[in-house]
C-alpha positions in Angstrom: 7.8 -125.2 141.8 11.6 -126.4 141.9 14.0 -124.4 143.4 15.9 -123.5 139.9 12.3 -123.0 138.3 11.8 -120.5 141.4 15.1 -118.9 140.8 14.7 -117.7 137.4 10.8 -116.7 137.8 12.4 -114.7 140.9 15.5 -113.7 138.8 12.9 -112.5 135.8 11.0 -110.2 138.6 13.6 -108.6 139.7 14.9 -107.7 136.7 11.4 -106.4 135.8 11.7 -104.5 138.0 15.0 -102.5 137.9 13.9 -101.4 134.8 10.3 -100.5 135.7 9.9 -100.5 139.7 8.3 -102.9 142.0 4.9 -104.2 140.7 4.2 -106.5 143.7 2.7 -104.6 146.8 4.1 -104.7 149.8 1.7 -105.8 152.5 3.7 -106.5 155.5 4.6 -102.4 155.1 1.0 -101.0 154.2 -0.8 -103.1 156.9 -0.7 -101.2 159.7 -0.6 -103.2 163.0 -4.1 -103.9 164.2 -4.4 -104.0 167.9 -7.7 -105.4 168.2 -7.7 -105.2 172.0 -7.5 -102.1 172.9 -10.0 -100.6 170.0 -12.8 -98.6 171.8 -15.8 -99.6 170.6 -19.6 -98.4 171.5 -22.0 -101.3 172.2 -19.2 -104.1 171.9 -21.3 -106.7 174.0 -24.8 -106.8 174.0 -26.5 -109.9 176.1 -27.6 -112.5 174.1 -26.1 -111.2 170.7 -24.0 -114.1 169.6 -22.5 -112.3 167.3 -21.8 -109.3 168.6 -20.0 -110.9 171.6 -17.2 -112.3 168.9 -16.3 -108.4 168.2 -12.9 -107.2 169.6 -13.8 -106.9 173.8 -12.3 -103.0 174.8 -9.1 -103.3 176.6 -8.8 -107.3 176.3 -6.0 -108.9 176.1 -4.6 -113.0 175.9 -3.5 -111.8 179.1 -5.6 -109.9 180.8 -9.8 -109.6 180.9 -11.1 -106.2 181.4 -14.1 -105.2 183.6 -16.2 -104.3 181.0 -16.2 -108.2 179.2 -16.2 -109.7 182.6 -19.4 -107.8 183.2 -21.2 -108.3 180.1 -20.2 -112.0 180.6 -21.7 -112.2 183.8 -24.8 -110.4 182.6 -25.0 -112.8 180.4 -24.7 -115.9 182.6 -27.0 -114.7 185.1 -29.8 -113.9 182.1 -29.0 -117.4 181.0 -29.3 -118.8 184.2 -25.9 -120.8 184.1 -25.1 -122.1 186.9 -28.6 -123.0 187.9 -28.6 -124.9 184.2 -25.6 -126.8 184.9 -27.1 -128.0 188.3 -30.3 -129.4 186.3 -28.5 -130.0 183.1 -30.3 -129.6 179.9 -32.4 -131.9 177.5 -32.0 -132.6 173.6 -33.5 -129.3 172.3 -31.4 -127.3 175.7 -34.8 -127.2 177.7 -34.2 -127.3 181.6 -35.4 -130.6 182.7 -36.7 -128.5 185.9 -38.0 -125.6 185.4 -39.2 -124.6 189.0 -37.7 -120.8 189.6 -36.9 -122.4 193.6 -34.0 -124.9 191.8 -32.7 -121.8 190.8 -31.9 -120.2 194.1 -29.0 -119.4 195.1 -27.6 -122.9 197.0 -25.1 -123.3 199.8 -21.8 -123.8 197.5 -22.8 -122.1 194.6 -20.0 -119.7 192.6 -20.5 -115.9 192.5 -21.4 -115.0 188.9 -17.4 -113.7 188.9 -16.1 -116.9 190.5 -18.1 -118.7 187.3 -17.0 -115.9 184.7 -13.2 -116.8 185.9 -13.8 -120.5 186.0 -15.1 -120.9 182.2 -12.4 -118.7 181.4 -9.8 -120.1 182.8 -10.9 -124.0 181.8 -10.9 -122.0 178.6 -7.4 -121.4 178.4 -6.0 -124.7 179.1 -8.0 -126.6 176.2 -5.8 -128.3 174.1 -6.6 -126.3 170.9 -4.5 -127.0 167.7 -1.9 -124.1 166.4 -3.2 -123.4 162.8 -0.4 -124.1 160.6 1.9 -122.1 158.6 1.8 -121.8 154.9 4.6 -119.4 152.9 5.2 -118.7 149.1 7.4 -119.3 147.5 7.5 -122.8 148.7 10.7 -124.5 149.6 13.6 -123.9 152.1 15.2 -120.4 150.7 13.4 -117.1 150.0 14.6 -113.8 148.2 16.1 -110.6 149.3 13.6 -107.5 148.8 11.5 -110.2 147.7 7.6 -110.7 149.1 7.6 -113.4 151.2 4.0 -114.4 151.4 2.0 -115.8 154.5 -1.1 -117.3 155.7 -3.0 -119.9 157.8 -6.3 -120.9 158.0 -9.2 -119.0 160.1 -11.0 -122.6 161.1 -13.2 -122.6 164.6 -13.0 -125.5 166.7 -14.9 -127.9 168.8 -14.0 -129.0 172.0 -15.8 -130.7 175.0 -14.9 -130.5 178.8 -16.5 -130.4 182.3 -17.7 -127.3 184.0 -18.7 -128.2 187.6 -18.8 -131.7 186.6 -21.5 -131.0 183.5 -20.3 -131.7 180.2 -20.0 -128.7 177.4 -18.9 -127.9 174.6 -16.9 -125.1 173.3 -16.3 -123.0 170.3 -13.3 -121.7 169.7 -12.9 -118.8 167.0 -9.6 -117.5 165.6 -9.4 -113.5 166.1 -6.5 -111.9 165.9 -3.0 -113.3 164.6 1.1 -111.8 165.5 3.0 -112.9 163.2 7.1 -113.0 163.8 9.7 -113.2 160.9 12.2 -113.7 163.0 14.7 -111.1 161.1 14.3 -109.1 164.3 11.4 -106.9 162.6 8.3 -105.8 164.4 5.5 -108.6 164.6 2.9 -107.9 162.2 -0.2 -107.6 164.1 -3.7 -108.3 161.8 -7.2 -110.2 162.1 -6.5 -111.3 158.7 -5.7 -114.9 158.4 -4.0 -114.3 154.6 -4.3 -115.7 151.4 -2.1 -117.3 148.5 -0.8 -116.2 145.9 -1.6 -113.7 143.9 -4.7 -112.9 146.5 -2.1 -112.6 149.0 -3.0 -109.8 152.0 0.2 -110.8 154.1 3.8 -110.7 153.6 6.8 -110.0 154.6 10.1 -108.1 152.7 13.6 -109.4 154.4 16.4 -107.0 153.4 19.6 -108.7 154.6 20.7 -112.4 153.7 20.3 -115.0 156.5 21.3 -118.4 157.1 18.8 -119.4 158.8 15.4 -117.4 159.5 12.2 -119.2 161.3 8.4 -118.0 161.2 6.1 -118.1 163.9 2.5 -117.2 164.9 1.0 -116.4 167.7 -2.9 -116.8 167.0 -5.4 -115.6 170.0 -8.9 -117.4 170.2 -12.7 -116.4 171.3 -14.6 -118.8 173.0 -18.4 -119.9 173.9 -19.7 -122.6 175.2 -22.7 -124.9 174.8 -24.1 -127.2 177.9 -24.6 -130.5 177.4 -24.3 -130.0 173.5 -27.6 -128.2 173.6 -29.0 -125.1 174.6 -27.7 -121.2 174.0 -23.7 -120.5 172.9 -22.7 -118.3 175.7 -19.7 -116.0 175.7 -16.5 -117.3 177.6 -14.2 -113.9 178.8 -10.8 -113.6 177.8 -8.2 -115.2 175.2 -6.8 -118.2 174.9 -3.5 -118.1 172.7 -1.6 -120.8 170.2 1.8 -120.2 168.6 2.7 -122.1 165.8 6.0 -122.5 164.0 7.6 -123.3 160.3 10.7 -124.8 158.8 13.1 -122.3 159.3 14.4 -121.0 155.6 17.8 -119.6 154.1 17.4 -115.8 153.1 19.5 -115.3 149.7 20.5 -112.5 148.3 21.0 -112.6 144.7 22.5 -109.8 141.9 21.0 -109.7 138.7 22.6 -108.3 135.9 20.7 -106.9 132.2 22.3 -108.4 129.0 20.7 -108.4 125.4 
C-alpha cells in the first residue's frame, strides 16, 4: 500500500469514525500485561512431561531461576541419568552404549546435579539465537495519531548444537513470552502472544502525540531443552535466555480531518 493510498484509507477511518465511534479494537489497552513468570501454578513441572516443562516456571525470570525449576530440573537429570549419559554418549535411537549401573557411579570430577543444572543453563544463555523480526501495519515509514498501530512476529523454535562437557547436543529453543516497547515512553506491553496481521490482529499499539521519530523493539524470552548426541530424551534446560529485536524507526503524524458533502 502507497503512502497516499494509506493516507486516504486512514483519512476515510477516521472520518468514520467521528461520526460513528471507533470500530477498530484497541488491543494494546484491553491486553492486560501478562507476567508469565511470576504466575503460581499447581503441578508446573512434572519429570519427564515434555510438555508440561514448557509451562510458565513459578517465580522465573530471564534473570533469575527459582528453586522450584532448579529442582524439578535436577530431578529430572538425575532420573535421566545425565551426566552419566554424557560420559557414555548415546547411540542412533539414544540407547546408552553401556548400560552397566557401575559406569554410572558417581566419578572423581563429576558435577553436582546443581553444578550441571547451572552449566546447561548457562551454555543456554550464550547460544547465538536469532531475534524474531518485527512486522507493523500499516506498512511504511509514518503511522497515524489515535490510529492502531499493529504488531507481530513470528513464534518459530529453533535448533541449535553445542558441547556439554565435551559431548555434542542439541537444543531447542521455544519462544515464550514477548515485551514489546513503542518507544513513545508508554509501558511495555507484556504478552505470550506472538500477534497476528491484519484484520486478525491481537497486538497493537495507539500513539497519541505526533513524533518525529519513534523506534519499536522486542524483547522475546526463550525455553530451552536439550537432546544428547541428537538422540535420546528432550530434557528441560532452567532459566531464560532473552533476544531483543528492533525496527525501522517511523514518523508519528497527526492529521485533522474535516466532513464536507
Amino acid at each position: 500500500m502507497t503512502r497516499s493510498s494509506t493516507f486516504l484509507f486512514a483519512a476515510a477511518c477516521a472520518a468514520i469514525a467521528l461520526v460513528m465511534g471507533p470500530i477498530i479494537p484497541t488491543y494494546a489497552d484491553e491486553i492486560e500485561d501478562e507476567d508469565v513468570f511470576a504466575e503460581s501454578q499447581d503441578d508446573h513441572y512434572v519429570v519427564g512431561d515434555v510438555l508440561n516443562h514448557l509451562a510458565p516456571r513459578v517465580d522465573d525470570t530471564p534473570m533469575a531461576t527459582s528453586t522450584e525449576t532448579q529442582d524439578a530440573v535436577g530431578a529430572a537429570y538425575e532420573e535421566a541419568e545425565f551426566q552419566c549419559s554424557l560420559r557414555q554418549a548415546a547411540n542412533e535411537e539414544g540407547e546408552l552404549l553401556n548400560e552397566e549401573t557401575e559406569l554410572c557411579e558417581e566419578e572423581e570430577g563429576d558435577l553436582s546435579t546443581a553444578e550441571l543444572v547451572a552449566l546447561v543453563s548457562s551454555e543456554f544463555r550464550t547460544l547465538p539465537l536469532t531475534a524474531p523480526a518485527i512486522t507493523y501495519q500499516p506498512e511504511g515509514d509514518w503511522a497515524l495519531v489515535n490510529m492502531d498501530f499493529i504488531v507481530y512476529t513470528d513464534a518459530d523454535q529453533q535448533l541449535l548444537s553445542t558441547t556439554i562437557l565435551g559431548v555434542p547436543v542439541t537444543v531447542r529453543a521455544t519462544p515464550v513470552h514477548y515485551s514489546w516497547d513503542f518507544g513513545d515512553g508508554s509501558a511495555p506491553l507484556s504478552t505470550t502472544d506472538a500477534g497476528r496481521p491484519y484484520p486478525d490482529h491481537t497486538l497493537a499499539h495507539v500513539y497519541t502525540s505526533a513524533a518525529e521519530s519513534v523506534q519499536v523493539s522486542l524483547t522475546t524470552s526463550w525455553q530451552g531443552e536439550l537432546q544428547i548426541n541428537g538422540a535420546g530424551p528432550w530434557l528441560p534446560i532452567a532459566g531464560f535466555a532473552t533476544t531483543t529485536s528492533s525496527a525501522p524507526a517511523v514518523e508519528i503524524v497527526a492529521m485533522d480531518v474535516n466532513l464536507v458533502p
